[in-house]
ZAMARGU-4260 file (C-alpha; in steps of 0.2 Angstrom, whole numbers, plus 5000, padded with zeros to 4 digits):
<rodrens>
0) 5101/5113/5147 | 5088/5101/5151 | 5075/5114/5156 | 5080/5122/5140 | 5077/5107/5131
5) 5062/5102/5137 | 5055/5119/5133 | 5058/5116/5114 | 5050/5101/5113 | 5036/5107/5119
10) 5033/5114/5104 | 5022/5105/5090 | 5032/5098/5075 | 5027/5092/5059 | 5021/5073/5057
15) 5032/5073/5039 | 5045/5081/5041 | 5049/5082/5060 | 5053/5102/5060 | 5047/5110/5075
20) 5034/5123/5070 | 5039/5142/5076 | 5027/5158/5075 | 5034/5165/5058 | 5038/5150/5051
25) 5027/5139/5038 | 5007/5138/5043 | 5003/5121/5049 | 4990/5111/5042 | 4977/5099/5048
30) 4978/5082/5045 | 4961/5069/5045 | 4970/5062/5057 | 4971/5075/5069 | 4992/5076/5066
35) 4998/5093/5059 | 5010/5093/5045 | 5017/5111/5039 | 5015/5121/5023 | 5032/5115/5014
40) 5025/5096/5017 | 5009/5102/5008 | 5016/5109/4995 | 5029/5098/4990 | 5023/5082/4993
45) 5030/5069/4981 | 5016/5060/4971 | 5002/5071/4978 | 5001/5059/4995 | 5009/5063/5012
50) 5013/5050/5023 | 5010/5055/5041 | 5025/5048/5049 | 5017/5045/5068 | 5001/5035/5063
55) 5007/5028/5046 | 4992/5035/5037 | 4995/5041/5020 | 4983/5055/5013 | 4979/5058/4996
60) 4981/5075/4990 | 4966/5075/4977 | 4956/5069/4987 | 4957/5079/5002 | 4956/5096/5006
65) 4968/5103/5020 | 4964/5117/5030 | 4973/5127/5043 | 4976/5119/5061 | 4970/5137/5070
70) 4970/5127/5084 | 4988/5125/5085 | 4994/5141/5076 | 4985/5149/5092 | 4995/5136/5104
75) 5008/5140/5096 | 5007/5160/5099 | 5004/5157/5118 | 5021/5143/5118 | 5029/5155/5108
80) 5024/5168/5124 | 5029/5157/5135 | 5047/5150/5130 | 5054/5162/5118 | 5045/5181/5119
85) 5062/5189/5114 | 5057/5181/5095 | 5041/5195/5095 | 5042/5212/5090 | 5030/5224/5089
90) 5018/5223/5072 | 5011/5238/5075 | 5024/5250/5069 | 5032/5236/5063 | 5046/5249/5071
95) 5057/5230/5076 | 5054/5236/5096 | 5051/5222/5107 | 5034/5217/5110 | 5027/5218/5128
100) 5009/5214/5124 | 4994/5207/5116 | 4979/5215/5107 | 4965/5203/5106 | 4953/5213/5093
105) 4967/5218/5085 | 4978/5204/5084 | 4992/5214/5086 | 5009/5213/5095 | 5011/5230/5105
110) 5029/5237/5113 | 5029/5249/5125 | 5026/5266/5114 | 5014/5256/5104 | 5004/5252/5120
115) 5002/5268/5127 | 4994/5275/5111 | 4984/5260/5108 | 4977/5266/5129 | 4975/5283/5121
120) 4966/5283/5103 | 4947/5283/5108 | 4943/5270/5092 | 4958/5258/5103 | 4953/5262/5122
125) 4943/5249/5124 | 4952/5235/5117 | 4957/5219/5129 | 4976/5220/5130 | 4986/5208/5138
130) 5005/5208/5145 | 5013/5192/5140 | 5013/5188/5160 | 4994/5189/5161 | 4991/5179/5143
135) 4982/5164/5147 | 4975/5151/5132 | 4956/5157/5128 | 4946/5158/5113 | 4947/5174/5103
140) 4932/5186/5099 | 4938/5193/5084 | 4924/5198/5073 | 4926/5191/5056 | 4920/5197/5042
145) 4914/5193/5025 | 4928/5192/5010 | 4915/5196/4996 | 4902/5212/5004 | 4917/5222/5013
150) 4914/5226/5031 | 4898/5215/5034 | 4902/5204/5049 | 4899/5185/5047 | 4887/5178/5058
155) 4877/5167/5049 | 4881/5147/5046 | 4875/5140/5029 | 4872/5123/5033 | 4869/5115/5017
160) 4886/5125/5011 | 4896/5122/5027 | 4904/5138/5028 | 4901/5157/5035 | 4893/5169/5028
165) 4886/5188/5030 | 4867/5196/5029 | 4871/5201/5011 | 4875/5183/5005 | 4860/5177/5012
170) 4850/5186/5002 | 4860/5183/4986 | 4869/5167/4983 | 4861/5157/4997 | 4844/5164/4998
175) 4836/5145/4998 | 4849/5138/5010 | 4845/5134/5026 | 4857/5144/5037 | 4857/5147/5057
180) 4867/5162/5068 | 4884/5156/5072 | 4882/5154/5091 | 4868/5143/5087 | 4877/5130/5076
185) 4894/5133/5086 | 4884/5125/5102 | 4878/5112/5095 | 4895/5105/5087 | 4904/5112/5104
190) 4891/5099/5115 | 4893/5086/5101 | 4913/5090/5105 | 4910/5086/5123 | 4901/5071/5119
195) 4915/5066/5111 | 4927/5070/5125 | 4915/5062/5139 | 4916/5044/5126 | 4934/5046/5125
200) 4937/5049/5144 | 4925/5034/5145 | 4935/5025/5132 | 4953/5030/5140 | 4947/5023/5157
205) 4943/5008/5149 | 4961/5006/5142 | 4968/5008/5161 | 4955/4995/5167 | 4960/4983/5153
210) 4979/4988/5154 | 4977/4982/5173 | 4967/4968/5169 | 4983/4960/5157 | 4996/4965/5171
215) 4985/4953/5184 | 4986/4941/5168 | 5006/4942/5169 | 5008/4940/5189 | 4994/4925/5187
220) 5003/4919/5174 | 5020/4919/5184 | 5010/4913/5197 | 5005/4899/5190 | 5022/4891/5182
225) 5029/4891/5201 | 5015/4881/5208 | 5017/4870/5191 | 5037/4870/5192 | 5034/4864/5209
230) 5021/4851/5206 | 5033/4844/5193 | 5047/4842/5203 | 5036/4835/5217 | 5030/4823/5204
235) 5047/4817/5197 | 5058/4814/5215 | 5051/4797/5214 | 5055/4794/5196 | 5071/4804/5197
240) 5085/4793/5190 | 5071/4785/5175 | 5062/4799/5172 | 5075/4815/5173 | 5076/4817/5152
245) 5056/4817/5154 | 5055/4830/5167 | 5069/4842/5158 | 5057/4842/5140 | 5042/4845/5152
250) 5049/4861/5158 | 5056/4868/5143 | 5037/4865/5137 | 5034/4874/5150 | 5045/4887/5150
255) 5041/4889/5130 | 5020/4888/5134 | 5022/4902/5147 | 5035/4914/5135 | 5021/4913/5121
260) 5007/4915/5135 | 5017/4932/5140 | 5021/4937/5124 | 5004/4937/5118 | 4999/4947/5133
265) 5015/4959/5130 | 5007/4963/5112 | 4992/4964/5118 | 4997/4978/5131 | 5007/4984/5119
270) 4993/4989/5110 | 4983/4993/5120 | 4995/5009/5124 | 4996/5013/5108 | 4975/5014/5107
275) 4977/5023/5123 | 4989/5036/5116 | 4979/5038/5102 | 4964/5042/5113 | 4973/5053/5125
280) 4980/5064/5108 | 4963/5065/5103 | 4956/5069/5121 | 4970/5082/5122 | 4965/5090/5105
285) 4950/5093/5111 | 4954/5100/5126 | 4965/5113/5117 | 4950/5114/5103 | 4940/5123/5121
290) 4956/5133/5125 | 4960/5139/5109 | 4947/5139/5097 | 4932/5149/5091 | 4915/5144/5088
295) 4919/5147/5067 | 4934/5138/5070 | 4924/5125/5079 | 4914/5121/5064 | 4928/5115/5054
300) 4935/5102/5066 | 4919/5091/5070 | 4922/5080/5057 | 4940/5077/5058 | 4937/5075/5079
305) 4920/5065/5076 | 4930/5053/5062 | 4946/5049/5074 | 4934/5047/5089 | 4926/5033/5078
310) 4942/5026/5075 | 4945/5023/5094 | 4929/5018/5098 | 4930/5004/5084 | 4946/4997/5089
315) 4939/5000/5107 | 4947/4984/5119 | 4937/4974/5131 | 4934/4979/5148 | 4944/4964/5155
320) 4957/4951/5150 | 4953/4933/5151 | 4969/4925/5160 | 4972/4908/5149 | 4977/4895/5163
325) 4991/4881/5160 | 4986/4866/5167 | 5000/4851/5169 | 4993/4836/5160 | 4995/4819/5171
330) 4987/4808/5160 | 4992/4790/5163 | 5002/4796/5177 | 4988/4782/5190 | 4993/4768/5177
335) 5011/4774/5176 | 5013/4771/5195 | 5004/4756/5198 | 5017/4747/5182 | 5031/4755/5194
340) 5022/4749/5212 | 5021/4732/5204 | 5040/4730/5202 | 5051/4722/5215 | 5037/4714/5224
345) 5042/4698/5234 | 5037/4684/5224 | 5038/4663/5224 | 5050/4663/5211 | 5053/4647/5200
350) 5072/4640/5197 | 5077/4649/5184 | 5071/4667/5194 | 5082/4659/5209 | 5098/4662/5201
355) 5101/4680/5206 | 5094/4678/5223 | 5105/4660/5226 | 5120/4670/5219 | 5117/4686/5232
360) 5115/4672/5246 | 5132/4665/5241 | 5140/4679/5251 | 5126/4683/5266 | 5121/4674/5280
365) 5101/4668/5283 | 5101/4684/5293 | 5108/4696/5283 | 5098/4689/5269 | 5080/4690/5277
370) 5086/4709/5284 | 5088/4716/5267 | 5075/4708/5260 | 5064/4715/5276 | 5073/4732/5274
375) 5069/4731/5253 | 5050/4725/5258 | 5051/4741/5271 | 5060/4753/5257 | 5046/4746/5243
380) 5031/4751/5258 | 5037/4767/5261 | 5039/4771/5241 | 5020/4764/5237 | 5016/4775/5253
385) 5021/4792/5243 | 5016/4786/5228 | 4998/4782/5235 | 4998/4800/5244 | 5003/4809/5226
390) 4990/4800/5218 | 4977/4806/5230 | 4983/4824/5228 | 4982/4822/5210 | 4964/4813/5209
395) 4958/4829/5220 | 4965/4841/5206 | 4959/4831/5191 | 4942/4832/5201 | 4943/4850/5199
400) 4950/4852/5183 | 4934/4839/5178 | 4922/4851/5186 | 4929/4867/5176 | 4929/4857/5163
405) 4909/4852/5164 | 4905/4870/5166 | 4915/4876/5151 | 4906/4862/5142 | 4889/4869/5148
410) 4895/4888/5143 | 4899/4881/5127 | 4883/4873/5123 | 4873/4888/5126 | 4885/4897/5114
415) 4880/4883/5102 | 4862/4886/5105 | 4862/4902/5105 | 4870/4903/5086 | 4859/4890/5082
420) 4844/4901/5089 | 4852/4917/5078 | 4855/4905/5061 | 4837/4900/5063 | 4832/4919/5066
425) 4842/4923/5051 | 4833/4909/5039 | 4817/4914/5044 | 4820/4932/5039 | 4829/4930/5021
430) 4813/4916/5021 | 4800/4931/5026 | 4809/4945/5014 | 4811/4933/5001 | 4791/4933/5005
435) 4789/4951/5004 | 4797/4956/4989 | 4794/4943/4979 | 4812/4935/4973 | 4815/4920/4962
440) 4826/4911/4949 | 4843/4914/4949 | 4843/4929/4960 | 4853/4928/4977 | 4850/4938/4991
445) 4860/4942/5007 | 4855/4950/5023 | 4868/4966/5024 | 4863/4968/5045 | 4860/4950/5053
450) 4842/4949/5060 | 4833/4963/5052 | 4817/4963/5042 | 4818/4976/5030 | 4821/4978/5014
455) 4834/4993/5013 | 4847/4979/5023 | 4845/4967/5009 | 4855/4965/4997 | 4850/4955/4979
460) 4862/4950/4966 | 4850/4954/4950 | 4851/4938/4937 | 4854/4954/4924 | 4858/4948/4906
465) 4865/4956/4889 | 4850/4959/4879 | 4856/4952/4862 | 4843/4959/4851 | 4849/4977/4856
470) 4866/4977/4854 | 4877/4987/4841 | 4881/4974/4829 | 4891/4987/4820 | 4905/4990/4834
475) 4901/4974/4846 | 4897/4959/4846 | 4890/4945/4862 | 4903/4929/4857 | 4900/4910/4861
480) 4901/4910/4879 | 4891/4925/4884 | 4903/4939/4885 | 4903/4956/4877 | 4916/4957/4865
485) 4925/4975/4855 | 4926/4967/4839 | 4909/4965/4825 | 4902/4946/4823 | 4907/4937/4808
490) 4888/4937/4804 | 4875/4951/4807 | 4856/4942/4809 | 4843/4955/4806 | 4832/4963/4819
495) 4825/4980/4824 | 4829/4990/4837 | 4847/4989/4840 | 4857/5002/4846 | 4865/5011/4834
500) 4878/5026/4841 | 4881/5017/4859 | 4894/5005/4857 | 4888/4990/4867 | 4872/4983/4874
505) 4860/4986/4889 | 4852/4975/4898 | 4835/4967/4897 | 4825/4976/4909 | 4828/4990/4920
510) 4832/4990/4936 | 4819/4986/4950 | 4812/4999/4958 | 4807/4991/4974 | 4817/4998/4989
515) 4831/4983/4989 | 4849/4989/4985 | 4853/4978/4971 | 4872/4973/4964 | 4880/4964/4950
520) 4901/4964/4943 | 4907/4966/4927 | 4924/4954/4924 | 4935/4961/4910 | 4948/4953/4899
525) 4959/4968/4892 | 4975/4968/4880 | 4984/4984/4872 | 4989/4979/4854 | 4995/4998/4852
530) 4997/5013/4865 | 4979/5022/4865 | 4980/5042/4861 | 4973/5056/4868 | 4957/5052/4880
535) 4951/5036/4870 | 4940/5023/4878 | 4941/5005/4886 | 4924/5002/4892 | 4911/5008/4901
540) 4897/5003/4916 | 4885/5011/4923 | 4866/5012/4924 | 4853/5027/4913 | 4837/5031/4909
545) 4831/5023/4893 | 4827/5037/4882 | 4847/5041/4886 | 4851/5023/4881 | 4859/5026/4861
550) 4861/5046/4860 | 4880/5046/4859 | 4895/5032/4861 | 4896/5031/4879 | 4883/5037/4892
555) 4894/5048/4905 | 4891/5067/4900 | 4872/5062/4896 | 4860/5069/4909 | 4851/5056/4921
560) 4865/5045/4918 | 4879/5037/4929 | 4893/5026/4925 | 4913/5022/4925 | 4924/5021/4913
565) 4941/5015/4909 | 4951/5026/4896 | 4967/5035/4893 | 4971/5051/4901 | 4983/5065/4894
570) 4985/5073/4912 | 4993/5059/4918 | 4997/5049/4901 | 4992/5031/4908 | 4976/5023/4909
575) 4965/5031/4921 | 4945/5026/4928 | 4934/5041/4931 | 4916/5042/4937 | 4903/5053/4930
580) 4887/5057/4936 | 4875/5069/4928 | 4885/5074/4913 | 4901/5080/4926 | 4916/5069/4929
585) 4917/5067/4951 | 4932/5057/4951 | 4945/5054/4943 | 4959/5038/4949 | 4977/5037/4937
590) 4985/5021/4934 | 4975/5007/4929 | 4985/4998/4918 | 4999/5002/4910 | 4999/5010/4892
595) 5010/4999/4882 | 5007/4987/4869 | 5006/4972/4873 | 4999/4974/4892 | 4985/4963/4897
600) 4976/4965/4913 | 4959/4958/4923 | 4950/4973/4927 | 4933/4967/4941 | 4922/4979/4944
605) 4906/4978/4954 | 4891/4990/4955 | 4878/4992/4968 | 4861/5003/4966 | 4852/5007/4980
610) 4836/5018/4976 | 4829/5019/4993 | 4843/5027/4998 | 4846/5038/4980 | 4865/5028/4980
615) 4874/5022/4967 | 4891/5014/4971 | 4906/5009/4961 | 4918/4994/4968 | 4935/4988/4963
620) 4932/4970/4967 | 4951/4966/4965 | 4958/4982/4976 | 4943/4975/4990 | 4939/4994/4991
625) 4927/5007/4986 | 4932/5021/4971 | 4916/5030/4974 | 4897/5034/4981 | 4885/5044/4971
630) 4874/5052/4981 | 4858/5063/4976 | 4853/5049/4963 | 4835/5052/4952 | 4827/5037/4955
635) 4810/5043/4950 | 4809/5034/4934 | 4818/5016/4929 | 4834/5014/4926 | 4843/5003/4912
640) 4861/4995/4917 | 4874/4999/4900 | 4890/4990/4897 | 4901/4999/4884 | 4918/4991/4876
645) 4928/5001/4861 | 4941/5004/4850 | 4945/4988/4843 | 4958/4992/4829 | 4969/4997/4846
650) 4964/4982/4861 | 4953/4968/4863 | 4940/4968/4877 | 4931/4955/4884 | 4917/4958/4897
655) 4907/4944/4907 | 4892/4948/4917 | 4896/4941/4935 | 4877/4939/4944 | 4867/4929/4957
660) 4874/4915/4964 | 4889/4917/4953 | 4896/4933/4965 | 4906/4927/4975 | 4899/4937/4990
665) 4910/4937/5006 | 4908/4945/5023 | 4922/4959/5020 | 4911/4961/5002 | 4896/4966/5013
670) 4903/4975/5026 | 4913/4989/5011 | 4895/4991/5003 | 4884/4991/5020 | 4900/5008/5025
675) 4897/5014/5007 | 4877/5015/5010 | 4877/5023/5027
</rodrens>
C-alpha cells in the first residue's frame, strides 16, 4: 500500500484545487509562478483571480494570459506510462485495445494490431516507436505547422510578435518583422535557461552554506549558555545565602535571551528552507523544461523561468550567519566584593560595639574566645582568598571583552566614514546635475540610483501650475486655495484664450524636454450627490500635445494623447479607472469607489514622464503600487500636462496640484517608479 501510494503522489496536482492531474483529465495550466493549476480552476475562478494555494500568490485573470503547462502534460504522459499504463488504450483505431506503444511523429498510442500496420505502411515505416518499457523523457520532434497556410511547417520565430510562424506569414502579415529560424532563437533562450539553472545551482548552494552556517550559530549558542550558566553559579557560591533571588532572575534572563536568540535563528532557518525549496522547484522545472520540452515550447517559458529566477535571487540570504554572542555583564561585581571583603574584619571596637563580643565571652574561656576569633580571621582569609582569585578571572575576561569591544568600535567608525564618504559623493552629484541641467525654484530633485551622474536616474518634481487664464470658466472654476474645482465661479473675468470644450485647465508650460524623468500628484476630493449613469466621468490626468489641448471634453481617445481617468463603468456597474493611450483604452481597474450617493473618497494619484526613456507612468499613491507603464510614447514634440473634473449637477470634485517639495517622496516611492522605468 505504501508503494502504491507513493506512486500516486507522484503525480503533479493542481495548486487551487489540489486534484491530482491524470492524462485525460483537465489540461493544466501555467502559472507565473511556475505552479500549475488545472483547466476547471481557470475557468471558474471566482472573481477573475486565482489564489495559488502553495506560494499564496494571487493572479489576476484580466491581466494575465495562461498558457498550457506542455512541460508537465508531457510528464504527465511518461508518469502516466510509468504507474498506470492499463489507463491507455490505443487512439489509433480508437478500437479500446490496450496500448503497448508510443508513436513520436504521430503522437499516437498503438496496441499490438495497430503496431504491426503502423511497421508495414511505407508513409509509417519509418516513424520512431517506442514500447512503454523503452520510453524514456526526451523532447519531441514533431513538426508543427501553421494554423492559418495549411500544411506549411513553422520554422520561423517573429521576434517582435513572439510567436511561430510559417514562410507564407512572413511574407504576408509580418513581412517587416524581424524573425529568426526556430533552432536559432530556441538556443539562445535554452543557454539563457542554463544560465539560469547554473545561478540557481549557485544560489541553492548558498542556502546549504548558509543553512549550516545558523546550525554552528544554534550549537555556539548552546555552547555559550553552559559556559555562562557555569560562570554564574561559580560567581554566586560566595554570595549563595544573600544573593540566591539574584542568581535565579539572572538565569531566567538567561534562559529567556537565549530562547529569543534561538528563535530568531529557528525563523531564520526556517526560511531559508522555504527560499531553498522555492529554488530547488524552480531548478527541478528546468530540468524537466530539458527533458520534456521542445525548442517552440521553450520559447514560451523564459519569461515565467527568468521572472521566478529573479524572485530567488532577490530574496537570495547571505553566505554566512553572524552568531550574536551573550555576554554576562559583572558590572560593579570588584565594588560589590570589596563592600562584602570589608565586613567582619577585626576591629578596635568602642564600648557600645563591645556588647555582642562581652556577651559571647560570657559563656567562653580566653582560649575559646581567641580560637574562634582566629578560626573567623582564618574563615574571613580564605574567603577574600577566592574572592581575590574570581576577580582576577573576571578582570582577564573584561580585558577581552574591552578589546572586542575597541575593535567593533573601530569597524564601526569606518562604517560611519564610509556613509559619510557616500552622502558627500551623493551631494556632490545632485550639486553637479543640479549644474548640468539647469534646475531652480521650487523644483526638487532626487537621485533614483545613489551615486550616478546622469540625467536619466534623476528624478525632478516639476513646480507645475494650473494656468488660470486658460481654464473653462463655463464648466470649471480654480477656487480660493488653488484647486480645481467641477462647479462654474460665481464671477467670470474676461480674457482670451480659454478652453472652451475641454473641461478643465492645462498647465503653464509643457513639459521639459531635457532627458530627466519628471513627476508630479494630483490629490482629489470626491463626493457622490447621485449614483452616476452609463460611462459618465469623474476626472481626468494625463499629458497631450497642444494642438489636442480643447478638441473634445476629455483627452483620452484623442491621438498623441495619454491620460487616466475616473468614471463610471456599465460592465462592471461601480466606478472604475482606465488608461488610454493614443485614442485606445490599455487598462482597465473596477472598483474605485463605490457608486452611491452620498460616498466621499480621497482618490492620490501620481504621474511620472520620462522622455528619454518614451514612459509615461501612472501611480496610485495611496494603494503604494503602480496601475500602469506606457511604453512607445512620442516624445518628438512638447507635451502639455491636462487636469479634467466633470459632471457637477451629479458630485463635487476638488483637485489640488501636489509638486516639488510638496511630494512627499519616500524611498519605497523611488524604488516603484525606478521598477516601472526599467
Amino acid at each position: 500500500m505504501r508503494f502504491m501510494s507513493s506512486r500516486m503522489d507522484s503525480f503533479p496536482k493542481c495548486s487551487v484545487c489540489q486534484q491530482q492531474f491524470t492524462l485525460n483529465g483537465p489540461a493544466p495550466y501555467l502559472l507565473p509562478c511556475l505552479h500549475v493549476v488545472c483547466e476547471t480552476c481557470v475557468t471558474s475562478a471566482a472573481g477573475g483571480v486565482i489564489s495559488c494555494s502553495t506560494c499564496q500568490r494571487e493572479v489576476n485573470l484580466t491581466d494575465t494570459h495562461f498558457q498550457k503547462d506542455v512541460v508537465r502534460q508531457k510528464e504527465i504522459f511518461h508518469l502516466t506510462v510509468k504507474h498506470r499504463p492499463t489507463e491507455l488504450l490505443c487512439t489509433h483505431e480508437d478500437d479500446g485495445n490496450q496500448a503497448v506503444c508510443w508513436c513520436q511523429d504521430c503522437e499516437d498510442l498503438l496496441c499490438e494490431y495497430c503496431q504491426n500496420m503502423h511497421s508495414n505502411f511505407k508513409v509509417t515505416r519509418s516513424h520512431v516507436v517506442q514500447n512503454f518499457a523503452d520510453l524514456e523523457p526526451t523532447f519531441w520532434t514533431v513538426q508543427n505547422f501553421c494554423s492559418i497556410h495549411k500544411y506549411e511547417p513553422l520554422y520561423l520565430f517573429d521576434k517582435s510578435c513572439r510567436k511561430l510562424i510559417c514562410a507564407r506569414c512572413r511574407i504576408e502579415d509580418h513581412v517587416d518583422h524581424e524573425v529568426e529560424k526556430v533552432d536559432v532563437a530556441a538556443e539562445t533562450l535554452t543557454q539563457q535557461l542554463e544560465y539560469h539553472k547554473n545561478e540557481l545551482s549557485t544560489l541553492q548552494t548558498r542556502h546549504q552554506a548558509y543553512m549550516q552556517s545558523i546550525r554552528q550559530g544554534t550549537e555556539s549558542t548552546d555552547a555559550t549558555h553552559n559556559s555562562l550558566k557555569e560562570n554564574i553559579r561559580h560567581i554566586f557560591q560566595s554570595l549563595r545565602s544573600q544573593l540566591d533571588q539574584r542568581e535565579k532572575d539572572i538565569l531566567i534572563d538567561l534562559e529567556n535571551h537565549t530562547k529569543e536568540t534561538k528563535a530568531t535563528q529557528h525563523a531564520l532557518l526556517t526560511a531559508c528552507e522555504e527560499d531553498k525549496k522555492t529554488c530547488t522547484r524552480v531548478l527541478d522545472y528546468i530540468n524537466n523544461v530539458f527533458l520534456f520540452a521542445s525548442k517552440s515550447d521553450i520559447l514560451g517559458l523564459e519569461r515565467y523561468v527568468g521572472e521566478m529566477t529573479r524572485t530567488c535571487l532577490d530574496t537570495a540570504a547571505p553566505q554566512t550567519y553572524a552568531v550574536p554572542t551573550a555576554v554576562f555583564n559583572t558590572n560593579s561585581l570588584s565594588k560589590l566584593k570589596a563592600t562584602v571583603s570589608g565586613f567582619g574584619a577585626i576591629l578596635t571596637m568602642d564600648m557600645d560595639g563591645k556588647s555582642e563580643i562581652i556577651a559571647d565571652r560570657g559563656t567562653q574561656t580566653d582560649d575559646d574566645f581567641m580560637a574562634d576569633v582566629e578560626m573567623k580571621h582564618k574563615m574571613d582569609m580564605e574567603e577574600l582568598k577566592t574572592k581575590i582569585d574570581s576577580d582576577e578571572k573576571h578582570i582577564e575576561s573584561l580585558t577581552k571583552l574591552s578589546d572586542k569591544l575597541n575593535s567593533e568600535i573601530e569597524s564601526l567608525k569606518s562604517r560611519i566614514d564610509e556613509k559619510e564618504a557616500i552622502e558627500k559623493k551623493d551631494a556632490k552629484t545632485i550639486d553637479f546635475l543640479l549644474g548640468v541641467t539647469g534646475v531652480v525654484g521650487e523644483c526638487d530633485v532626487h537621485l533614483l540610483k545613489t551615486g550616478a551622474v546622469d540625467r536619466s536616474f534623476m528624478l525632478k518634481c516639476i513646480p507645475l501650475k494650473y494656468d488660470k487664464d486658460r481654464v473653462n470658466l463655463d464648466c470649471v472654476h480654480i477656487n480660493t486655495e488653488g484647486d480645481l474645482v467641477n462647479s462654474k465661479p460665481g464671477t467670470r473675468p474676461a480674457g482670451e484664450g480659454r478652453l472652451k470644450k475641454y473641461e478643465g485647465t492645462c498647465s503653464t508650460a509643457p513639459l521639459l524636454m531635457d532627458g530627466c524623468p519628471q513627476y508630479w500628484e494630483v490629490e482629489n476630493r470626491v463626493s457622490l450627490d447621485k449614483p452616476l449613469p452609463k460611462t459618465w466621468l469623474i476626472l481626468e490626468v494625463g499629458v497631450c500635445r497642444e494642438e489636442q489641448r480643447d478638441v473634445t471634453h476629455w483627452i483620452g481617445r484623442r491621438p498623441h494623447s495619454y491620460c487616466m481617468i475616473v468614471s463610471h463603468c456599465t460592465t462592471h456597474s461601480g466606478i472604475c479607472r482606465k488608461i488610454w493611450k493614443e485614442g485606445k483604452r490599455v487598462l482597465h481597474l473596477p472598483d474605485t469607489l463605490p457608486n452611491t450617493a452620498g460616498a466621499s473618497h480621497t482618490l492620490h494619484y501620481g504621474v511620472v514622464y520620462d522622455g528619454a526613456r518614451k514612459k509615461i507612468v501612472f501611480i496610485d499613491v495611496k494603494e503604494k503600487k503602480v496601475m500602469s507603464t506606457l511604453d512607445n510614447v512620442d516624445c518628438s514634440e512638447p507635451l502639455w500636462p491636462m487636469f479634467g473634473v466633470y459632471n457637477a449637477h451629479l458630485l463635487t470634485v476638488s483637485m489640488r496640484l501636489v509638486v516639488g517639495s510638496d511630494i512627499n517622496m519616500t524611498e519605497e516611492k523611488k524604488a516603484m517608479i525606478v521598477k516601472s522605468l526599467s
